[in-house]
N, C-alpha and C positions, 0 to 999 in steps of 0.2 A: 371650220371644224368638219369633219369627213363626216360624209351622211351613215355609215355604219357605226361609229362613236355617239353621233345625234340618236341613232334608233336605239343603242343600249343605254344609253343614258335615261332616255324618255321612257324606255321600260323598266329600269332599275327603280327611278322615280313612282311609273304605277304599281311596283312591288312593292314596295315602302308601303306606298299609300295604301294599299290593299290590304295586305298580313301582315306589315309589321308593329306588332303593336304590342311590344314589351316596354319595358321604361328600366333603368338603373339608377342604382343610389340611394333607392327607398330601405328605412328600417322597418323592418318586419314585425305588424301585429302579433302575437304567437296565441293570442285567443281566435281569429282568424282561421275559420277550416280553408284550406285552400283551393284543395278539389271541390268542395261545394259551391265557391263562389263560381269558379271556371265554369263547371257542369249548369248552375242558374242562368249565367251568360250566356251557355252553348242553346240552352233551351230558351231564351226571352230571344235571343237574335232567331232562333230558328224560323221564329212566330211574326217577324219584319212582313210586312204586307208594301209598305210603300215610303219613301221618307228625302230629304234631302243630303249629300254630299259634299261638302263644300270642301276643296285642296287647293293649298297653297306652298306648290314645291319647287327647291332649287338646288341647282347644283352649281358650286367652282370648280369650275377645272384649271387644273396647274397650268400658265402658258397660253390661254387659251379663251378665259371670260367664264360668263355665265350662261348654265341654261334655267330659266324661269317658266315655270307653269304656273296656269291657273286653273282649275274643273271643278265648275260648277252644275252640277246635276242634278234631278228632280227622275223620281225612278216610282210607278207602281208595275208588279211583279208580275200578277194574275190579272187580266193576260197584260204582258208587258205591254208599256207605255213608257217612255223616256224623252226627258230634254237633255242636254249637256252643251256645255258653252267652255270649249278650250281657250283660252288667251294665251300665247306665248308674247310674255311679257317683253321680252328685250328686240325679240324681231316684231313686236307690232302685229302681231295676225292672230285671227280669229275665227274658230269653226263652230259652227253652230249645227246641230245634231239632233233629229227625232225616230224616233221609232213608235211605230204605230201598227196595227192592225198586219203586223209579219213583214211593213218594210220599212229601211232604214232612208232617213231626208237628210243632204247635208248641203251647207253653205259656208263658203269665207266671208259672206258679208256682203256680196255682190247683186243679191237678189236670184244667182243661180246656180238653181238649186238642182242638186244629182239625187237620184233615187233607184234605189234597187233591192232586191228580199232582203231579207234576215236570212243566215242560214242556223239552221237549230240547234250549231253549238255554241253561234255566238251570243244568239237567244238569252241561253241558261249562264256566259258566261256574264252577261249585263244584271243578270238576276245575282247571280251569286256576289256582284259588287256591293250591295248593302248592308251582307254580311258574314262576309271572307272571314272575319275573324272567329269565325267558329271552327275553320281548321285550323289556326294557330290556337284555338284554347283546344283542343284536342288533345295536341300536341304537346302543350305545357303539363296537362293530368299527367301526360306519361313521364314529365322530367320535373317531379315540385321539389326536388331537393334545388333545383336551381332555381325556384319561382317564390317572390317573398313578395307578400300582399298585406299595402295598411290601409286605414281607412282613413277619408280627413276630407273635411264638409258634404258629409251627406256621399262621397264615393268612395269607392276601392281604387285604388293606386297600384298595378301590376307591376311586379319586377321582373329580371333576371340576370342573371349572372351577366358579365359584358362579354366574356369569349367563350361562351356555354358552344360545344363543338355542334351540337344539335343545330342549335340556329344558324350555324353558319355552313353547315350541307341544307336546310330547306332555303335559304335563300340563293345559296349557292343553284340548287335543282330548279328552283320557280324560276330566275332569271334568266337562266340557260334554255328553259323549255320555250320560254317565247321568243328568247330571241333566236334561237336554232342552234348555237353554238355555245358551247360548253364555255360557264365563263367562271373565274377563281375571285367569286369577290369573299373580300377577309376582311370584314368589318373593325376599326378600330375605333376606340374614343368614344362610344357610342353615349350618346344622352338625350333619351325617350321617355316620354311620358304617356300610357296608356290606361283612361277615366273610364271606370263602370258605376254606373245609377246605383244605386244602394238599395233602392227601391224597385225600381222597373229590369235592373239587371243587362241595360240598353248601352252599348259603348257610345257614350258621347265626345269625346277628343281623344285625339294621338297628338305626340308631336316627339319630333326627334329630329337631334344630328350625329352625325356620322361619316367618317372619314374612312377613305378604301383608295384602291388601285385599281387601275383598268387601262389595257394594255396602254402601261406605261406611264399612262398620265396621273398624277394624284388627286381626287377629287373629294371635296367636303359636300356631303348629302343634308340639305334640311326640308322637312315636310312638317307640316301642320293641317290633318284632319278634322272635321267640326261635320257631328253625324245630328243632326235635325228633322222635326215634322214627323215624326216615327207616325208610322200607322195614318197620317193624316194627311196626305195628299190625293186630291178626288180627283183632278181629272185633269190631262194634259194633250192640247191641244194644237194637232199641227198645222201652221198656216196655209192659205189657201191657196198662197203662191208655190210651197212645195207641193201640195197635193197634185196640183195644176200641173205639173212641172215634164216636160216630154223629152227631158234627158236621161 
């Protein structure tokens, strides 16, 4: 697989896993204020101090196999502190990742480890992984005639429409901006599921699949999100052997 297809792939995947967090198929509560629940969300995520991330995404590509992720993270905000442990499942490798006190540790597992700053926009971009979905509920206040929300054991269940045009220029613009180049993804088939607390108003899972194009190739997207530890991670700790480390 050509390493420019691998890098938008691997990006699409942390887009997924980042913002997208609509679901289709759900019948709509109509007792259910809508803007209210969103706006609760936007405000409980705001208030995320620290928490765990756990992703489990893949894609098939037409022709071509599979790409497999795993990211397993451990995030407090103020002042950031981060673990994350990437596995790519089908090549066997593993990167293990800290940030600490403004620099970032990384390892494949070899014992050597590279270190070097943080710079301060990749900082707030680690910070905002916790709780990205506060610009997709944003986003949804401005379009609820496409967003149907029911409730069912103790959570909210988000919808929206499957080819709401909205969703598909912000995912189209997020994908494009990281990977540099303009890219046409047109989501079909989609079926998501995105869980908010009833109580704490906390997104605890996503999950979805999704079928698109990209040049050329036809590929089916699945992600499964699981947002844990809210608020309760005290303290993470980087080995002595990075700290050590004169690379």
């Amino acid at each position: 697989m050509k390493k420019s297809l691998k890098k938008i792939l691997f990006t699409i995947l942390t887009v997924f896993a980042v913002f997208f967090v609509v679901a289709c198929g759900n019948k709509e509560d109509s007792k259910i204020n809508k803007e209210e629940v969103l706006q609760k969300s936007v405000e409980a995520n705001s208030n995320i101090k620290s928490g765990n991330k756990l992703v489990n995404a893949k894609i098939e590509v037409e022709g071509e196999g599979n790409v497999e992720f795993t990211i397993d993270t451990s995030i407090i905000k103020e002042p950031l502190a981060m673990k994350a442990i990437i596995e790519q499942k089908n090549e066997n490798t593993q990167m293990t990742t800290y940030i600490k006190d403004g620099m970032v540790y990384a390892t494949t597992g070899n014992n050597d480890w590279q270190k070097e700053a943080l710079s301060e926009n990749n900082a707030e971009n680690f910070k905002d992984s916790l709780d990205a979905s506060i610009e997709m509920n944003e986003i949804l206040k401005d379009h609820l005639d496409k967003v149907t929300i029911k409730e069912e054991g103790g959570n909210y269940i988000v919808s929206i429409d499957k080819d709401a045009d909205f969703l598909k220029e912000f995912l189209n613009k997020e994908v494009s901006n990281i990977v540099g180049q303009n890219i046409d993804f047109d989501p079909k088939n989609a079926t998501v599921e995105y869980v908010i607390d009833k109580e704490t108003y906390f997104i605890k899972s996503s999950s979805f699949s999704v079928e698109t194009k990209i040049q050329d190739k036809k590929l089916k997207i699945m992600t499964e999100v699981t947002l844990s530890n809210i608020n309760s991670v005290e303290e993470i700790t980087v080995p002595e052997e990075a700290l050590n480390s004169n690379n």
